[in-house]
C-alpha positions in Angstrom: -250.2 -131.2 -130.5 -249.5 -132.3 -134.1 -245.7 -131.8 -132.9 -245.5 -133.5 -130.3 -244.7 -137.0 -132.1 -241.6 -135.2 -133.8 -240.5 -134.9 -130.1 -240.6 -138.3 -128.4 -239.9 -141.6 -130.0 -243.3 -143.5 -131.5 -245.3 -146.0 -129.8 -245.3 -149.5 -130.4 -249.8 -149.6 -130.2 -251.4 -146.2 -130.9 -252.5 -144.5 -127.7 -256.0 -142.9 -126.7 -256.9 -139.8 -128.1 -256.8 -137.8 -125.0 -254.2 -139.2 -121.9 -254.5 -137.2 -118.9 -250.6 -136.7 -117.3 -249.5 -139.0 -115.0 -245.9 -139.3 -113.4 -243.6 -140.0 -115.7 -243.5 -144.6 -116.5 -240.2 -146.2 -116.8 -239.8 -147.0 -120.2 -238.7 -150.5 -121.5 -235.6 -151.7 -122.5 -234.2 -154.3 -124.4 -231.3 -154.3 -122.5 -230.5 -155.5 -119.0 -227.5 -153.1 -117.4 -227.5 -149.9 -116.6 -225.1 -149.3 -118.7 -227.2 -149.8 -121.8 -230.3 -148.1 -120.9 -231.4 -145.2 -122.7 -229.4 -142.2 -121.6 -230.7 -139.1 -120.2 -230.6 -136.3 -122.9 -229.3 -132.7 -123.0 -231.3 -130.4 -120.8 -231.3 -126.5 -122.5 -233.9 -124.6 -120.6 -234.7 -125.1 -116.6 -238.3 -125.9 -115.7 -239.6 -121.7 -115.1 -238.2 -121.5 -118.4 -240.2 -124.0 -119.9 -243.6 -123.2 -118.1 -243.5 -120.1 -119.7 -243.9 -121.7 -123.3 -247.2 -122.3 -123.7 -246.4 -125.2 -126.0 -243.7 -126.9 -123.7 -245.8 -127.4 -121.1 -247.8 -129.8 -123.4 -244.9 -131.9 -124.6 -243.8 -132.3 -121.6 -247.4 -133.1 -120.0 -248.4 -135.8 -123.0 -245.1 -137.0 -124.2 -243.9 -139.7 -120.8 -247.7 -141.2 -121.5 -247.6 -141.4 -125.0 -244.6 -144.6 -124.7 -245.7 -146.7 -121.6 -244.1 -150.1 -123.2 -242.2 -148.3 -125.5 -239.2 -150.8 -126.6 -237.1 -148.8 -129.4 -234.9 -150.2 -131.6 -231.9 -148.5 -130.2 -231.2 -147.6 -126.9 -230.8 -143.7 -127.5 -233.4 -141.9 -128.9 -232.3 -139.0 -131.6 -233.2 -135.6 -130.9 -232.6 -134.2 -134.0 -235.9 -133.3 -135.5 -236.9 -129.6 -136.7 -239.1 -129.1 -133.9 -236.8 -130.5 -131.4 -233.9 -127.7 -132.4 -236.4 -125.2 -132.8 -237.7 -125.6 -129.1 -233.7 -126.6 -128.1 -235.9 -129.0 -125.3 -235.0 -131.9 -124.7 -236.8 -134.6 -122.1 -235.1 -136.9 -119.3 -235.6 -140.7 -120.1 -237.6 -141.5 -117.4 -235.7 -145.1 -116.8 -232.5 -143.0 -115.7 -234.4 -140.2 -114.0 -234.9 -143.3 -111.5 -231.3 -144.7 -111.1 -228.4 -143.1 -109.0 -225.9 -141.7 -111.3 -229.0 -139.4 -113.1 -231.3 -138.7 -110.5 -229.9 -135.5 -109.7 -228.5 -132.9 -112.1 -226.7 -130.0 -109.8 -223.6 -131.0 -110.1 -220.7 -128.0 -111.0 -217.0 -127.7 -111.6 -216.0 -128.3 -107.6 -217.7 -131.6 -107.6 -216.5 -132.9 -110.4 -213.1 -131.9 -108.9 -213.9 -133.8 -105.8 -215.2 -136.8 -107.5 -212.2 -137.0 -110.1 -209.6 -136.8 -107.2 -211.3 -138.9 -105.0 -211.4 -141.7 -107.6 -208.3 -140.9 -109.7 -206.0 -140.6 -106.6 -205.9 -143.6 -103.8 -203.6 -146.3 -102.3 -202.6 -147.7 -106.0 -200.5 -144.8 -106.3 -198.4 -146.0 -102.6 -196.8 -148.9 -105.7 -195.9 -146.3 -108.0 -192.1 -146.9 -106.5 -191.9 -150.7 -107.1 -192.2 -150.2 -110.4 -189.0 -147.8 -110.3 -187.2 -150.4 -108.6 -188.1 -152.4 -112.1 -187.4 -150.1 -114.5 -185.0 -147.7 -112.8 -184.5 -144.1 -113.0 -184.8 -143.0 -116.7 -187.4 -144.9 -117.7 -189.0 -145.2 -114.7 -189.8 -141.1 -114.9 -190.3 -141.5 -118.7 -193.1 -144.3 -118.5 -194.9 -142.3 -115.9 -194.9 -139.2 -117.4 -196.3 -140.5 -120.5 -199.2 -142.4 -119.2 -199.8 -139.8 -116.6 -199.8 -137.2 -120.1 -201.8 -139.9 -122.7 -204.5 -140.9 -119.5 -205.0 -137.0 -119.7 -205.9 -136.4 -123.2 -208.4 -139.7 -123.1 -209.8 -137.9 -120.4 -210.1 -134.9 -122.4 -211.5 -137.1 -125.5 -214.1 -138.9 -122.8 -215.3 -135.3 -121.6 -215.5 -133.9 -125.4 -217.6 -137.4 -126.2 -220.2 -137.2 -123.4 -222.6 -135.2 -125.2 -223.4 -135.0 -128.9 -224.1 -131.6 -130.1 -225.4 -132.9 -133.6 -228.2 -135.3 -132.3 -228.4 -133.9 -128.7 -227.5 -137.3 -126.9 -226.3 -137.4 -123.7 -223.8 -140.9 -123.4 -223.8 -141.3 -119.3 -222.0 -144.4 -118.8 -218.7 -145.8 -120.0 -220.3 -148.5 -121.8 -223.1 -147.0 -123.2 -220.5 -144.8 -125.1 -218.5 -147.8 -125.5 -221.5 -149.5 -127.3 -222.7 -146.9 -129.1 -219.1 -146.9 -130.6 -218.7 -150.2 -131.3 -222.1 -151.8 -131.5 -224.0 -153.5 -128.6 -222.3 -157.0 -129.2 -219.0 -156.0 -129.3 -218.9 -153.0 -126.8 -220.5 -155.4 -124.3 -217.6 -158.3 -125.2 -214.3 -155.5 -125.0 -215.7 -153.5 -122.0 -218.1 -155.4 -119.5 -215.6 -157.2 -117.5 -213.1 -154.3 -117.0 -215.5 -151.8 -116.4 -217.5 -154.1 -113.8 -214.4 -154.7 -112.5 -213.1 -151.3 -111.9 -216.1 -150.8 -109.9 -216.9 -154.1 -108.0 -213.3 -155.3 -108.2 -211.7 -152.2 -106.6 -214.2 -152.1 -103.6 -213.1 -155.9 -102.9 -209.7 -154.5 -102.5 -210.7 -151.5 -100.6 -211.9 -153.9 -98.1 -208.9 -155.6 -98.1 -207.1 -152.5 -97.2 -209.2 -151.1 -94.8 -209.5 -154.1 -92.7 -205.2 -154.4 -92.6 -205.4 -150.9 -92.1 -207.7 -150.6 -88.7 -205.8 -154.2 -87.3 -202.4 -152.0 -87.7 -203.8 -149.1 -86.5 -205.1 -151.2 -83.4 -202.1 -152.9 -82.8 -200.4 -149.0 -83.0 -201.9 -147.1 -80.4 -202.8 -150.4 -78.6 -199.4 -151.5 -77.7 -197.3 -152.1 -75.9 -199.2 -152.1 -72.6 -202.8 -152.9 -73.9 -204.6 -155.6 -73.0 -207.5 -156.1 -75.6 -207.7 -159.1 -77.5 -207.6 -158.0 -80.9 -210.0 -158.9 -83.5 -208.7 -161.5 -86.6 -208.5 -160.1 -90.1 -212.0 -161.3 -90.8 -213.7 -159.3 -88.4 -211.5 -156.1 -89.0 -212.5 -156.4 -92.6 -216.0 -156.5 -91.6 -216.0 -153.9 -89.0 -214.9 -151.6 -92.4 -217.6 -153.1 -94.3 -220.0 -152.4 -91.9 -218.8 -148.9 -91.7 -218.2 -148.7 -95.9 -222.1 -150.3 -96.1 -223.8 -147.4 -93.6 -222.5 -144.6 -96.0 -223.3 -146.2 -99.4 -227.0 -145.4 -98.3 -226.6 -142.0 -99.3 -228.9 -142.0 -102.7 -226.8 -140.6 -105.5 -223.9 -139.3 -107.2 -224.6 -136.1 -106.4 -225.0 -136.5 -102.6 -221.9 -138.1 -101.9 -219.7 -134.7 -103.2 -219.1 -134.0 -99.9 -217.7 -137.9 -99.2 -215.7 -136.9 -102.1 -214.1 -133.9 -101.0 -213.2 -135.5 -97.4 -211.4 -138.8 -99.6 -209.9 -136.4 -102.2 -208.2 -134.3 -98.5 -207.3 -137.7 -96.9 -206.0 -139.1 -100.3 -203.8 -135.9 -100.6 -202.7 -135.8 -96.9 -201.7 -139.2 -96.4 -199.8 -139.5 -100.0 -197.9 -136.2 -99.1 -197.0 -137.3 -95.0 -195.6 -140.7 -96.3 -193.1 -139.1 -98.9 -192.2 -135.8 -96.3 -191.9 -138.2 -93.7 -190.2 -140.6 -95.7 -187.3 -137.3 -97.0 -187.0 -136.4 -93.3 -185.7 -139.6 -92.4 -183.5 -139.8 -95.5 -182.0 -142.7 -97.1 -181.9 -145.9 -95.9 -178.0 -147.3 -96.0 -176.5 -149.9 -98.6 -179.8 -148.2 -100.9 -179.4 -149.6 -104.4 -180.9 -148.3 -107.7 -179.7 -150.9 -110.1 -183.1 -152.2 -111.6 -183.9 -155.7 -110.6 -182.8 -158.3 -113.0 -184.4 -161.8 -113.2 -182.9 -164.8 -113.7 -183.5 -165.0 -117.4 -184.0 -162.6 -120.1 -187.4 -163.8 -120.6 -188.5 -162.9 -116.9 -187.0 -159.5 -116.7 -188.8 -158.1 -120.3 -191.9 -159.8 -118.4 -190.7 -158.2 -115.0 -191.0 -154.4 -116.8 -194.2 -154.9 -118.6 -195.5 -155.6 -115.1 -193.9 -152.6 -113.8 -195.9 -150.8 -116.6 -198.8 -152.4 -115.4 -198.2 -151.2 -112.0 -198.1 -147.8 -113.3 -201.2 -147.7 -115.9 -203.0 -149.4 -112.2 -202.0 -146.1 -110.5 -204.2 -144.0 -113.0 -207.4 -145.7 -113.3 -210.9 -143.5 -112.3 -211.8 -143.2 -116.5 -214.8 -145.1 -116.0 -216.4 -142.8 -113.6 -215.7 -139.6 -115.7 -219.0 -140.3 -117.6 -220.6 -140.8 -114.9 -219.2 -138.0 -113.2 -219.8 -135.6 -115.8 -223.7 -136.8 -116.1 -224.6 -135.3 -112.8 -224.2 -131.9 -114.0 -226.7 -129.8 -116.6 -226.1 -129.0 -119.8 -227.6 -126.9 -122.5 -226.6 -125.4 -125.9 -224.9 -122.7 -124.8 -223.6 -124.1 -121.5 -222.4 -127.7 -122.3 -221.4 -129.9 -119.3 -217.8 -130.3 -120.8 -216.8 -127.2 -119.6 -217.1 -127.3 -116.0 -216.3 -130.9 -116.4 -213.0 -130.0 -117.8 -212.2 -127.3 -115.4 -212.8 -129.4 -112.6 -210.6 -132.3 -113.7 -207.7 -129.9 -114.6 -207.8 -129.0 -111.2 -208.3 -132.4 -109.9 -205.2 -133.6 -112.0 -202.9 -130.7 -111.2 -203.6 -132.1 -107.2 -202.8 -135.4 -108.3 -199.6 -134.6 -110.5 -198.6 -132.7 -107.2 -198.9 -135.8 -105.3 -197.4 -138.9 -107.4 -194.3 -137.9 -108.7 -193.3 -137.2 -105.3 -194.3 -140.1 -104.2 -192.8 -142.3 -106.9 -189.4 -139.7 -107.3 -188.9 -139.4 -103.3 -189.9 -143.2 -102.6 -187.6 -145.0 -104.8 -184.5 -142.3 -103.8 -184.8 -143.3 -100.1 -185.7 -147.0 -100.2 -184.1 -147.9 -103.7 -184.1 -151.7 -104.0 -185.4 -152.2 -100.3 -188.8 -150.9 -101.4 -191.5 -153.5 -100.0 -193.1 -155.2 -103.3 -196.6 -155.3 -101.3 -197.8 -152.6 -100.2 -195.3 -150.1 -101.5 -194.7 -147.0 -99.4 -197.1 -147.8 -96.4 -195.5 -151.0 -96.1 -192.3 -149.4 -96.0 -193.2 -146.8 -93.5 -194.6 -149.9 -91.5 -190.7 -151.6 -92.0 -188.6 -149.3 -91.3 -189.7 -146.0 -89.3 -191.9 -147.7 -86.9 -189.3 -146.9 -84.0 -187.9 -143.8 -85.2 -191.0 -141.9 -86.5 -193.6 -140.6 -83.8 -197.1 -143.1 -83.3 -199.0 -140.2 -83.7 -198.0 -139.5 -87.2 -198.1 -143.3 -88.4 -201.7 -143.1 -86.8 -202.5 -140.0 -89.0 -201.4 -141.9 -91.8 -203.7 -144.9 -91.1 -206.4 -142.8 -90.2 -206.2 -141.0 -93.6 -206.2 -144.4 -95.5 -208.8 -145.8 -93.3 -211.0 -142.6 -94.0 -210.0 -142.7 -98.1 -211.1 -146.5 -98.4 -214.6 -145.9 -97.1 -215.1 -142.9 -99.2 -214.1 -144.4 -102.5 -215.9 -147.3 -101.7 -219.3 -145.0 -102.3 -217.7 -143.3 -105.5 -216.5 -146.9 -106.9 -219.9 -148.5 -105.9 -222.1 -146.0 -107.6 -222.2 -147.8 -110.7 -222.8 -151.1 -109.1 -225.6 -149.7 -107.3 -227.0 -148.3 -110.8 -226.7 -151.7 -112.4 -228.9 -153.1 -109.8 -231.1 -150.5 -109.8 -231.7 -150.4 -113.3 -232.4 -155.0 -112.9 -235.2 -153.6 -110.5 -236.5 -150.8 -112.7 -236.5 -152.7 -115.8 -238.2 -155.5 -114.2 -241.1 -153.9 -112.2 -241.3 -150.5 -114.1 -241.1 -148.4 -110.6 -238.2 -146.9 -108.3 -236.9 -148.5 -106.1 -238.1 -147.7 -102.6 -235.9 -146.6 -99.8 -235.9 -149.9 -98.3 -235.2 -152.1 -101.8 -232.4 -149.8 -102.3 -231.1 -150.4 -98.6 -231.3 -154.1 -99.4 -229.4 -153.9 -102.8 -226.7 -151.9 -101.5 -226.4 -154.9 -98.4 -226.4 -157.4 -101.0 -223.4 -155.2 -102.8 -221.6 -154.5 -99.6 -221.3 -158.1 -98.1 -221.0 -159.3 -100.9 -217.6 -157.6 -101.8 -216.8 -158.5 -98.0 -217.1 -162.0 -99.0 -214.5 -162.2 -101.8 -212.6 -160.2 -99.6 -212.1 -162.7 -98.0 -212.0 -165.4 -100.1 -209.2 -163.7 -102.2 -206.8 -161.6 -99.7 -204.1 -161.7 -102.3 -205.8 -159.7 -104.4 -203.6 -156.9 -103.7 -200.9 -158.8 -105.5 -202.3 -159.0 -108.9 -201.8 -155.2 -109.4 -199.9 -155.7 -112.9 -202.1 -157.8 -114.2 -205.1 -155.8 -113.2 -203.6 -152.7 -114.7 -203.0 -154.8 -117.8 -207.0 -155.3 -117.8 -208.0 -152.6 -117.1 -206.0 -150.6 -119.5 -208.0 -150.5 -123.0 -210.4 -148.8 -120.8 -208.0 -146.0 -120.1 -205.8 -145.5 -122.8 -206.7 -147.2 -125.7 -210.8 -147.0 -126.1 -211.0 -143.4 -125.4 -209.2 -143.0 -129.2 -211.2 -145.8 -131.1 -214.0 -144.0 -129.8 -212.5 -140.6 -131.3 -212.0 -141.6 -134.8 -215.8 -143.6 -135.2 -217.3 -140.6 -133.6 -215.6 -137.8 -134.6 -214.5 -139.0 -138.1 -210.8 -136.3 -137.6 -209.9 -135.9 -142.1 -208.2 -139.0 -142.8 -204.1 -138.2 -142.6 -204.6 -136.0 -140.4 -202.8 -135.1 -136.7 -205.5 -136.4 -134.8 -206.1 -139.0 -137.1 -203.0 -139.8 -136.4 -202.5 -139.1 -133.1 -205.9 -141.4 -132.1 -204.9 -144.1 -134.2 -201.0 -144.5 -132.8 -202.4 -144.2 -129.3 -205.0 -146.7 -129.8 -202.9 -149.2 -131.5 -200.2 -149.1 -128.9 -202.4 -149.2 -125.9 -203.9 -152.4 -126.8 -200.7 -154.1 -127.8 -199.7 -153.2 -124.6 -202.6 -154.5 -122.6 -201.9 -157.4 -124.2 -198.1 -158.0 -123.2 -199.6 -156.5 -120.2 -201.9 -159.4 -119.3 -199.2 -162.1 -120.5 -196.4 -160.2 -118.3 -198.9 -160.3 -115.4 -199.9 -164.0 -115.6 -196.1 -165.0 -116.3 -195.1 -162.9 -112.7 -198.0 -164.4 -111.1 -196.8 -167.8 -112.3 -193.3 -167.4 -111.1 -193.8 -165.4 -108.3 -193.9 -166.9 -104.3 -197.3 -165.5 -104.1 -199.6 -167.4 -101.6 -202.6 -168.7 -103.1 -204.5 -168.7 -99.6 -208.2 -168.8 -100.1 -210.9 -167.9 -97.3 -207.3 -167.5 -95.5 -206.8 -163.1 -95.1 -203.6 -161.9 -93.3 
């Protein structure tokens, strides 16, 4: 037992002698989200493996009860001690053994898959053809080839960063890697808000969508003979919530794979019947492809740096590939990053297979006529509503419908981790079945709420993708270069620094091109007012 203090982070007061073993205690933390607890750590032998050690069993008995209050200085706890890489063990903190995106460990390659296409692949793609009618052919392809190519290799970087082979740390959460980059302080300033909003942010809008989504559908099968009164906005937004709310009670990451896999089919079926569709009926006449000029010089550099925004939007899902990528095992010899990275090739080959389609096909048929809200739904909606059969448009709703409630439980997984993590921290215990339904209620309703208070939120798409772009293309590189320390001069030195540089140059025209639009732009400012 003289070992065992190499293994597990000191005590604050020196414990008794003897300490019989009692379920593992949530250990304290100094910070308050999630995000910033103390990561669960690399896992190298499964539990038969380590009963048959007659010395594991002790660390693993003793070493939870040794730290009860335990508050260490940093939020990770090295591994890297001579008795840690001789046993290659290493121990679940017991704070994230307790939240949602840790509990369970069995994820593989096909989830990951599932997860990464169900998140990396929704209705933000349906604007990828505004942004043509911006930039125009040429660069139109160009600037979504290169993000789609640059949001791939942070991906790669992200997946490659999870886990640290040289101190055995597992970094779980986007900003926990984020602050262990750049420090607590400022990883918290550069990160919080777009991450937070990438999760809570996106389920407002996925409210938003689902509730237009069912009122058309209504209105589609119900006419032109039906009688039924139909419900207002409001309570077709909350008939999805209601719906969205029921299925977040599944308890982790893990368990919604399956939720995953039926988004990641409807994401893919209604993205490739929209474009198909939309070739069968061919172009619509007087179709222009002359980019869209403002009145000024000044509005049109701002009009394509929102069209770049609109494009960057289309790709977001990074922070959840941490996430996604905890939920599997990893050892020594079989580290998590490489079913993580066969599983988002695969994802990503789906979703290359379904956006430049939809982007190419879209803007060739509807050109300059392309809806600016709502993209290719809307223009399905506008102009093949007579010639295109009800059943198929209903598919298509259907599909979107389904999509929206099961990205809602992939997008709220970190929210509900955040909360659970307030409750953990506070009262050292799980949560109980019931606290858990009640803070994923509180979540639910709540999004429903500024759902409706801010029904234009569909609108601020550029400037959204201008926030929400560090996170995805810029970061990742940063993160790289402090980490990874690449030989000064060299390719990737060079490579991580350019990309870094550029992307958050970019974020920042991005933001100024989206609150210039937003400015100058009819859009109406209609709180607690949904459409």
């Amino acid at each position: 037992m003289s070992e065992v203090p190499e293994i597990s982070s000191a005590p604050i007061t020196p414990r008794p002698a003897a300490v019989a073993p009692v379920p593992p205690p949530v250990g304290g933390s100094k910070y308050n989200t999630p995000s910033l607890s103390r990561a669960p750590l690399l896992i190298t032998v499964n539990h038969q493996e380590a009963t048959s050690n007659a010395d594991v069993p002790q660390v693993e008995a003793t070493a939870p009860s040794k730290t009860p209050k335990n508050r260490t200085p940093n939020f990770l706890t090295p591994l890297g001690s001579p008795v840690r890489r001789a046993l290659h063990l290493t121990k679940l903190d017991p704070h994230d053994a307790w939240l949602p995106i840790t509990e369970s460990r069995n994820g593989n390659a096909y989830y990951a898959a599932f997860h990464a296409l169900c998140s990396g692949l929704g209705v933000q793609a349906l604007i990828l053809p505004v942004a043509f009618t911006i930039l125009g052919w040429a660069w139109g392809v160009i600037g979504l080839t290169v993000t789609f190519l640059w949001q791939l290799y942070t991906l790669w970087i992200l997946i490659q960063l999870h886990e640290s082979p040289e101190t055995g740390m597992r970094y779980c959460r986007y900003l926990q890697l984020c602050s262990t980059t750049f420090g607590e302080k400022v990883g918290s300033i550069l990160a919080t808000f777009p991450i937070m909003y990438l999760s809570g942010g996106t389920c407002v809008a996925l409210i938003i969508l689902g509730g237009s989504t069912l009122r058309s559908f209504f209105e589609l099968m119900c006419a032109p003979s039906c009688t039924a009164k139909p419900l207002t906005p409001v309570e077709w937004s909350l008939v999805f919530t209601s719906a969205a709310v029921v299925l977040s009670q599944l308890p982790n990451l893990n368990s919604i794979a399956g939720v995953s896999l039926v988004g990641a089919v409807t994401a893919v079926g209604y993205c490739t019947l929209i474009w198909t569709v939309s070739v069968d009926k061919g172009r619509l006449p007087g179709v222009s492809y002359n980019p869209v000029k403002a009145g000024s010089d000044t509005a049109t550099f701002f009009n394509i740096l929102n069209a770049l925004g609109m494009i960057a939007f289309a790709f977001r899902g990074h922070n959840l590939i941490l996430e996604i990528q905890a939920t599997m095992p990893s050892s020594e010899k079989h580290p998590s990053r490489v079913p993580m990275w066969r599983g988002v090739q695969l994802a990503y080959v789906l979703i290359a297979m379904c956006i430049f389609p939809l982007a190419i096909a879209g803007y060739w048929i509807y050109g300059n006529k392309m809806p600016y809200e709502g993209g290719m739904l809307s223009a399905i909606y506008a102009y093949h509503m007579r010639d295109v059969s009800r059943s198929v448009i209903g598919l298509m709703s259907v599909f979107v419908i389904i999509n929206a409630v099961t990205s809602f439980q992939i997008y709220g997984m970190p929210m509900f981790d955040h909360m659970e993590s307030q409750f953990i921290t506070r009262f050292k215990r799980p949560c109980t079945w019931w606290i858990r339904v009640i803070l994923r209620f509180m979540f639910g309703y709540g999004c429903f709420f500024f759902a409706v208070a801010i029904p234009f939120l569909g609108s601020l798409a550029g400037l959204i993708g201008g926030l929400a772009l560090p996170v995805t293309l810029a970061y990742p590189s940063f993160m790289w270069l402090k980490l990874k320390k690449p030989k000064t001069y060299s390719g990737m030195w060079w490579l991580n620094w350019v990309l870094g540089v550029v992307g958050m140059v970019l974020s920042g025209l991005l933001i100024a091109a989206g609150v210039y639009v937003l400015i100058k732009a009819s859009i109406k400012w209609d709180f607690f007012h949904p459409h």
